[in-house]
C-alpha positions in Angstrom: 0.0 0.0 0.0 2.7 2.6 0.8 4.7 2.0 -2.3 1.3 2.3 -4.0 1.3 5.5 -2.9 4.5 6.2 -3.4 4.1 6.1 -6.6 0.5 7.7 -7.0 2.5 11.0 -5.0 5.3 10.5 -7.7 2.9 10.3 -10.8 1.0 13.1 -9.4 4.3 15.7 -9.5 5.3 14.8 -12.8 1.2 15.6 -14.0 1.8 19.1 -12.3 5.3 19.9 -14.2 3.8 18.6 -17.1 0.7 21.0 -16.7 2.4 23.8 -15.8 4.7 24.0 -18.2 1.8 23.5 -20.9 0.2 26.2 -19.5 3.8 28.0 -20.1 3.6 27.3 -23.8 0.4 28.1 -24.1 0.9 31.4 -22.7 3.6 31.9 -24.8 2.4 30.9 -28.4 -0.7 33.6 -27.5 1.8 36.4 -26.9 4.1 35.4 -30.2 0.6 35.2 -32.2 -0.4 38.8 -30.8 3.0 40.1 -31.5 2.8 38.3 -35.0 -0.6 40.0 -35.7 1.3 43.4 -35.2 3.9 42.4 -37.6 1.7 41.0 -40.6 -0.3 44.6 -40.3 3.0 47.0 -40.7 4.0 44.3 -43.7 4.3 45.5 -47.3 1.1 44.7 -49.1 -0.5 46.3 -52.5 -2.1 49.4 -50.7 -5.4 49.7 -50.1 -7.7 52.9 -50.0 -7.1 54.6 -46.5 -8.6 57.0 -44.5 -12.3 56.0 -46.0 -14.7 58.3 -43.2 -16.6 55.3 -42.0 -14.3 52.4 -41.9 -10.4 51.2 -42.0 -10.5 48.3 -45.0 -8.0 45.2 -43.5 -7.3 42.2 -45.5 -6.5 38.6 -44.5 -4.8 36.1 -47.2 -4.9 32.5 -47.0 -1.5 32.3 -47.0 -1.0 34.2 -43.8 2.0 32.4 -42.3 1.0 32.7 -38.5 1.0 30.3 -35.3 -2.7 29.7 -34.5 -3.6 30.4 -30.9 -5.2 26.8 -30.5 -2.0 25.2 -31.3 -2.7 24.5 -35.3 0.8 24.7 -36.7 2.0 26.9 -39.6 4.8 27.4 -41.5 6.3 31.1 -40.6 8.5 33.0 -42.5 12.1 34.4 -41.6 10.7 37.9 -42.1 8.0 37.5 -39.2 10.7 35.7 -36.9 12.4 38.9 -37.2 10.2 41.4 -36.9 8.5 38.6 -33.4 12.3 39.1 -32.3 12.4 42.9 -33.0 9.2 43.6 -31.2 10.4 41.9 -28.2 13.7 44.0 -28.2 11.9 47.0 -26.4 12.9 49.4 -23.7 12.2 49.4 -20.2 10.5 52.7 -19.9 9.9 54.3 -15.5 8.1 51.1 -13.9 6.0 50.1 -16.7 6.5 46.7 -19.2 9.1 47.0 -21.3 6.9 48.1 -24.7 7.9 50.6 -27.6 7.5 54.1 -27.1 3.8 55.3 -28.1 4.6 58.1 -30.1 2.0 58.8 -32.7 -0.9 61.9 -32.0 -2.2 60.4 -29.5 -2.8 58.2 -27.7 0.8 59.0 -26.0 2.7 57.6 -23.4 1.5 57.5 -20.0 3.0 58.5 -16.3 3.0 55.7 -13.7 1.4 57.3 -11.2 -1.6 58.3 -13.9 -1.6 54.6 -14.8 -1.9 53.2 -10.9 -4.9 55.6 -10.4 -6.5 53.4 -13.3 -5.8 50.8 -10.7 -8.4 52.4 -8.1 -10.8 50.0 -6.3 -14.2 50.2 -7.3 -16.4 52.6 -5.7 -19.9 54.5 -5.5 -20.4 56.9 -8.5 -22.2 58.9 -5.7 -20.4 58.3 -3.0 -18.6 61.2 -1.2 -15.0 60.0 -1.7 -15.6 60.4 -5.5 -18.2 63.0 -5.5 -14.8 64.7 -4.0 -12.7 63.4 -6.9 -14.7 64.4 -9.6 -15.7 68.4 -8.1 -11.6 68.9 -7.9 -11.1 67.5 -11.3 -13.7 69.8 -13.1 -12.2 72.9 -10.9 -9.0 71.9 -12.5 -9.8 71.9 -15.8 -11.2 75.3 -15.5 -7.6 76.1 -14.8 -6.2 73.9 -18.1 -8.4 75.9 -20.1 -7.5 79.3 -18.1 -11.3 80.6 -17.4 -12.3 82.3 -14.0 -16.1 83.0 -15.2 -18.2 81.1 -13.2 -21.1 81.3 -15.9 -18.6 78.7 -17.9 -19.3 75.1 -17.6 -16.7 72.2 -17.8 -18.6 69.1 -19.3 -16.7 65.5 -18.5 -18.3 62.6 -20.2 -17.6 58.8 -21.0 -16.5 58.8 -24.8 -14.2 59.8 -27.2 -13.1 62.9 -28.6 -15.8 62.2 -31.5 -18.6 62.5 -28.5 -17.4 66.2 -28.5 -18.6 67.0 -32.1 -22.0 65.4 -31.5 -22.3 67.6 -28.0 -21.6 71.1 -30.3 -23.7 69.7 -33.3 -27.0 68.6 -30.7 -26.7 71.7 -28.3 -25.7 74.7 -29.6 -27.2 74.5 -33.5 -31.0 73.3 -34.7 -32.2 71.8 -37.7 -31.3 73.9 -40.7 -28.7 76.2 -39.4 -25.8 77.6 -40.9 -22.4 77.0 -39.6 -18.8 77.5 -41.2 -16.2 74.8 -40.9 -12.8 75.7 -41.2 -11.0 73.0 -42.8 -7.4 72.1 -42.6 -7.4 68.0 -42.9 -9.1 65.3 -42.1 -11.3 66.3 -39.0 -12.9 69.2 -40.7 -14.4 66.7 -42.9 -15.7 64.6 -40.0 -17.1 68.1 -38.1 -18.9 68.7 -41.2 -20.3 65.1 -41.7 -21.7 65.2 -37.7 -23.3 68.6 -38.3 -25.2 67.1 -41.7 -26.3 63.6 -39.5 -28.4 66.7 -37.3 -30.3 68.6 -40.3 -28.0 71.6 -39.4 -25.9 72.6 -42.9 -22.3 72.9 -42.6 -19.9 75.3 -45.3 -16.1 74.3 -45.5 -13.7 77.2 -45.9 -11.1 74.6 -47.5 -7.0 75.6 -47.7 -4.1 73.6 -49.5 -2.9 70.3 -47.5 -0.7 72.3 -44.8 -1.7 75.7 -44.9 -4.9 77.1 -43.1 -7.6 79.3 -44.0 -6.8 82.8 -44.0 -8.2 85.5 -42.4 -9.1 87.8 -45.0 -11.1 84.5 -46.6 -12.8 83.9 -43.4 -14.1 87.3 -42.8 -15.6 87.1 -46.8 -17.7 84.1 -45.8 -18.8 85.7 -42.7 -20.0 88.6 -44.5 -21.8 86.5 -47.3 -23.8 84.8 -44.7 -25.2 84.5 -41.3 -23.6 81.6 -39.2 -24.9 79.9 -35.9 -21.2 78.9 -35.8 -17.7 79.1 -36.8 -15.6 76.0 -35.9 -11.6 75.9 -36.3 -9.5 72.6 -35.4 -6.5 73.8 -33.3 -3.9 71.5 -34.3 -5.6 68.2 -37.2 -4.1 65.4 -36.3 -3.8 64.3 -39.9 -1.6 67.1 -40.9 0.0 68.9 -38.3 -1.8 71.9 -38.9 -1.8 74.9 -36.2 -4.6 77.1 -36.5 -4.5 80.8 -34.9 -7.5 81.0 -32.4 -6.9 84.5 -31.0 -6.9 86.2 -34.7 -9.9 84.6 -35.7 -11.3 85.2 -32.4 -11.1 89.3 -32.5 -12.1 88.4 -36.6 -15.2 87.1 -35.3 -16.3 89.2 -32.6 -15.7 92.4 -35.1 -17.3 90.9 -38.3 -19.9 88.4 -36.8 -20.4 89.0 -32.7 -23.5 86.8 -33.2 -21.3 84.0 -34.6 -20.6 81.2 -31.7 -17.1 80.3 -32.0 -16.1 76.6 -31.5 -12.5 75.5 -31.2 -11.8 71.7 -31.7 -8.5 71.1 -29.0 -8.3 67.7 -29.0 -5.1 67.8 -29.7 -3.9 70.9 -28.7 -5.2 71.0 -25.3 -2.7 70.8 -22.8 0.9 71.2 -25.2 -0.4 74.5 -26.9 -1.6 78.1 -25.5 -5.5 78.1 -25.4 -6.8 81.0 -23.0 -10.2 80.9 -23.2 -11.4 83.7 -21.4 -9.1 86.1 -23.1 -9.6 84.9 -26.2 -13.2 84.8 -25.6 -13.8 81.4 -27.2 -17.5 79.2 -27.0 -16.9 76.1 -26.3 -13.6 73.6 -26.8 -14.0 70.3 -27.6 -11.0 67.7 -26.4 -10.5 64.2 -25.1 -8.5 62.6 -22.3 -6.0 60.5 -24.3 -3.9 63.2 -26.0 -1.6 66.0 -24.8 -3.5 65.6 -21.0 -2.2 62.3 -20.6 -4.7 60.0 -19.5 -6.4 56.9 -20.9 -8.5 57.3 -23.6 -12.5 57.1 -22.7 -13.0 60.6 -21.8 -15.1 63.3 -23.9 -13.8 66.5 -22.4 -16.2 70.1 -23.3 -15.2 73.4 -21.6 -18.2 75.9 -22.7 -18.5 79.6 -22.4 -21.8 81.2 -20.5 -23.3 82.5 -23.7 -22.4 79.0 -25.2 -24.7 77.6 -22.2 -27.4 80.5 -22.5 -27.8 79.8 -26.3 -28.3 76.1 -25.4 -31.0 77.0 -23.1 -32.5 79.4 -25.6 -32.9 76.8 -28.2 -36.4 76.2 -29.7 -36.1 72.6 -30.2 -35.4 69.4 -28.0 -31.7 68.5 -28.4 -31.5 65.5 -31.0 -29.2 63.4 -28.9 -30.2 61.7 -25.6 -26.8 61.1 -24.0 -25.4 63.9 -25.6 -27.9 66.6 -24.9 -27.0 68.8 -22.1 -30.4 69.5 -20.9 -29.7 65.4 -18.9 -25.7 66.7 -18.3 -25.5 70.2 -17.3 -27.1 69.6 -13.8 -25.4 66.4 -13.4 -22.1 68.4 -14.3 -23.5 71.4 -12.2 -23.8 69.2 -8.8 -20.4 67.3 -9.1 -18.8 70.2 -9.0 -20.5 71.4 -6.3 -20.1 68.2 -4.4 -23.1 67.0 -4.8 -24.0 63.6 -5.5 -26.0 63.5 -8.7 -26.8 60.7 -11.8 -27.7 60.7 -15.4 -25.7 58.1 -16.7 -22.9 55.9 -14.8 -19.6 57.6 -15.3 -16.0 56.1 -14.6 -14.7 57.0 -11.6 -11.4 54.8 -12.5 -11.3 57.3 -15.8 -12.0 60.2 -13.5 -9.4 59.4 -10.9 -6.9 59.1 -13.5 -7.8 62.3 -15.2 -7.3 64.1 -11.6 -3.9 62.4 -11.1 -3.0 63.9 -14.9 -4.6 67.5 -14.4 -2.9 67.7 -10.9 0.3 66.8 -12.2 0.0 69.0 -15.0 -1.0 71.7 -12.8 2.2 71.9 -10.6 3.8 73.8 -12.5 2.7 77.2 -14.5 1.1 76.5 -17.7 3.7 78.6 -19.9 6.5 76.2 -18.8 4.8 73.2 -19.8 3.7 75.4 -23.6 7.5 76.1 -23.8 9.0 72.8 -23.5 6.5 71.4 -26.3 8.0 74.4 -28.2 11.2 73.6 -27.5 10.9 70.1 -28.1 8.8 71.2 -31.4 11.6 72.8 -32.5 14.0 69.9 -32.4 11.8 67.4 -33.6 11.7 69.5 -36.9 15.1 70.9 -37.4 15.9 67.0 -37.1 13.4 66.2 -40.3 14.5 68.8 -42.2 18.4 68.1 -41.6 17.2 64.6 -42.7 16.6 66.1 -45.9 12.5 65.4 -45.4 9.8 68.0 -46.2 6.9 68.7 -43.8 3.4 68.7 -44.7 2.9 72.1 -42.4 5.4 73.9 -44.7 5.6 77.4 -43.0 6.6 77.9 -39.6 3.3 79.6 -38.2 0.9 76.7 -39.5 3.5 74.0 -37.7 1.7 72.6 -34.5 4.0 72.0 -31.3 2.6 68.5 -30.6 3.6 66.7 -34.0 5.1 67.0 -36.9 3.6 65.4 -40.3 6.6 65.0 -42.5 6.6 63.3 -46.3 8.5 60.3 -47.0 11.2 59.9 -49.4 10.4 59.9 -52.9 9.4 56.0 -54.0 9.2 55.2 -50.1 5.5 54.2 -48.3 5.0 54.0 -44.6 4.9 50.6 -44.7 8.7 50.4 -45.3 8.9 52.6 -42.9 7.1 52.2 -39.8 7.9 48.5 -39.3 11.6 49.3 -38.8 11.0 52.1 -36.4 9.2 48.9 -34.6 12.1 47.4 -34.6 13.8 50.5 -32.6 11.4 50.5 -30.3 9.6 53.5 -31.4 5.8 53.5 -32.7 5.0 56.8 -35.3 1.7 57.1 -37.5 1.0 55.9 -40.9 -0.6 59.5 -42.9 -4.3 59.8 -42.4 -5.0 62.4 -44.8 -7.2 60.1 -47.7 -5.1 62.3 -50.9 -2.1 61.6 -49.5 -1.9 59.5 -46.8 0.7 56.4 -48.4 3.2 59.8 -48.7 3.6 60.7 -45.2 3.9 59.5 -41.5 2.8 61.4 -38.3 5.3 61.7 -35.5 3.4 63.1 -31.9 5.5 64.8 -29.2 3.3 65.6 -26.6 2.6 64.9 -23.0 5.0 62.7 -20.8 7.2 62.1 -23.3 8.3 65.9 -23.4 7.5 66.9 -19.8 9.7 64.1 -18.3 13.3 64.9 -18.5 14.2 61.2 -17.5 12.6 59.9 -20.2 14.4 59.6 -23.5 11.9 58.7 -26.1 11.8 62.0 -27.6 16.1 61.2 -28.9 15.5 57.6 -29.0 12.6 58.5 -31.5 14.5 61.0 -33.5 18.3 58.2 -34.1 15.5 55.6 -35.0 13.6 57.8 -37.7 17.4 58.3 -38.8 18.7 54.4 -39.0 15.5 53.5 -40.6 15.7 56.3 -43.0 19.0 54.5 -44.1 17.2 51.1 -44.1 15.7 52.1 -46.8 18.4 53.9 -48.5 17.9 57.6 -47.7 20.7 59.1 -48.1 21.1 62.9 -46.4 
């Protein structure tokens, strides 16, 4: 009987060692199949139609040449052994994973301690502990966008930055207005589509890829006709565009006072200069993921108290029911006042994290954290034009201070590009811009990245764009 057991206790180890290290592979072959998705995605392929308004088109062959997950063998080539081996080759960035450096427009790298607040036990959306939270992080925004009038409302909501366009187009036009889009790339297009999907008829001032409208041009379509709004996209992410709010600004208020104007920051809040009492802007649209520094998840509105008053004047029922602000300006209202209040569940992990990321940006005066993106700006681009490479923003004023959109080498594609900047450790952005978007990549400096002098990503980035440059045979 005891050598009976014996052997049972013997049989049942070697089970365990054999179970665990399954387990082991198992584990493994699911992280080299994710890591080999990754790789057959930046592969050169005949290119497809990008940047389509509704939809990303992706392609699978039959002959992908990947590891399946369940443990169905396939032959894989030497190129995707090299680029699993490349991807693993990353760099230890403050207490986080080793993982490349996130450095496309957004979203951008993280801080640890804005990461560990995503980390927060769960809790009562109206409890008083985050009641507490969510009052000091509206307060601080105020600050972020530099207002002091109380009649201004902050508006925090779960969403993306897209949520923002359908909160402007449902509360501050109707059916059959007139509004003016000011179009600079991409996201002008997609401002004007969300105004159309609410009856409410949207104008695009169009400029050249790179260059703005001008101001002499703007104040001719004001005068031509009556607009409920005038919208302007800060910096578009799909080509690096900076527009000039406090110009159009005292354009508007001396051609059009009636005009509501609407500034799309979602990437520019929080790396470039946005006052928006001084400037006396109506309402800014942004998101959490960008230049702030926190997760993506949050739709971010700071509105101006004729912005609200207009919304209350309006003769017709919002056409949005989580978007209207007749359910979120009391809810927003209370919070702040530390008052427990519902409409719709928010997420206090979201909103904890955004209060770690506004109070760190916070500590230190706005201009200094303005400056360094400059200053970073600055280097970024005197790098891509030593390079020999052209940028889409061509002149100096129209050149945002978050990215920089540069063309390619004649002959070259992103997809010869990008994967060996993987390969670095450094993750840019393929173009975005439908008419040109297989001629240019998107590099974003903003955030952590910048404001953290310990971390390196911002030189590590700039020797990788140069190596891979050279991989392809760039010559400067």
């Amino acid at each position: 009987m005891r050598q009976r057991r014996k052997v049972f206790a013997l049989e049942l180890r070697r089970a365990r060692r054999v179970s665990g290290q399954h387990r082991q592979r198992k584990s493994s072959t699911q992280h080299k199949f994710a890591v080999l998705l990754i790789a057959r995605h930046l592969e050169q392929r005949p290119l497809l139609e990008l940047n389509t308004p509704f939809s990303t088109e992706r392609q699978s062959e039959k002959g992908d040449d990947i590891d399946d997950p369940l443990g169905k063998p396939h032959l894989r080539s030497s190129e995707q052994n090299e680029s699993l081996q490349s991807v693993q080759k990353t760099i230890k960035m403050s207490n986080q994973p080793p993982h490349p450096a996130l450095l496309i427009p957004g979203p951008v790298e993280f801080d640890d301690e804005v990461l560990q607040s995503m980390g927060h036990y769960s809790e009562a959306h109206t409890g008083p502990p985050f009641v507490q939270c969510f009052s000091e992080t509206l307060t601080m925004l105020r600050k972020l966008f530099q207002t002091s009038d109380p009649a201004s409302q902050p508006f925090v909501i779960s969403g993306s930055g897209t949520l923002g366009w359908d909160q402007i187009a449902a509360n501050l036009a109707e059916k059959g207005d007139e509004v003016l889009v000011l179009h600079t790339g991409y996201f002008a297009d997609s401002f004007a589509d969300c105004f159309e999907t609410y009856g409410v008829k949207a104008t695009q001032l169009k400029a050249p890829i790179g260059d703005r409208p001008q101001l002499d041009e703007i104040e001719k379509a004001l005068k031509e006709k009556q607009y409920k709004l005038i919208t302007v996209t800060h910096v578009d992410t799909s080509t690096g565009v900076l527009s000039e709010v406090e110009g159009l600004s005292k354009l508007v208020q001396r051609v059009s006072p009636e005009t509501l104007l609407i500034v799309d920051g979602v990437c520019s809040v929080g790396c470039e200069e946005l006052r928006f009492d001084d400037w006396k802007v109506d309402a800014v649209i942004t998101a959490s993921q960008k230049a702030i520094g926190c997760p993506a998840g949050l739709s971010i509105v700071m509105a101006s108290g004729r912005a609200i008053q207009r919304f209350k004047d309006r003769k017709t029922r919002p056409a949005s029911y989580f978007g209207s602000w007749q359910n979120w300006l009391p809810i927003m209202q209370n919070y702040e006042a530390k008052k427990a209040s519902y409409f719709a569940t928010p997420s206090p992990q979201l909103i904890h994290a955004l209060h770690t990321a506004l109070t760190q940006i916070l500590s230190k005066p706005l201009s200094e954290r303005f400056a360094v993106h400059r200053a970073t700006s600055q280097k970024v681009k005197k790098t891509v034009t030593d390079l020999g490479l052209k940028q889409l923003a061509s002149k100096p004023e129209n050149q945002a201070n978050g990215m920089t959109t540069m063309y390619l080498p004649e002959g070259v594609t992103p997809p010869e590009i990008l994967p060996n900047l993987l390969k670095r450790g450094v993750i840019f952005a393929a173009g975005l811009h439908k008419e040109i978007a297989t001629k240019y990549i998107r590099f974003g400096h903003m955030g952590v990245s910048v404001t953290d002098p310990k971390r390196d990503d911002i030189d590590r980035a700039l020797d990788s764009l140069k190596l891979s440059l050279a991989d392809v045979g760039h010559k400067v």
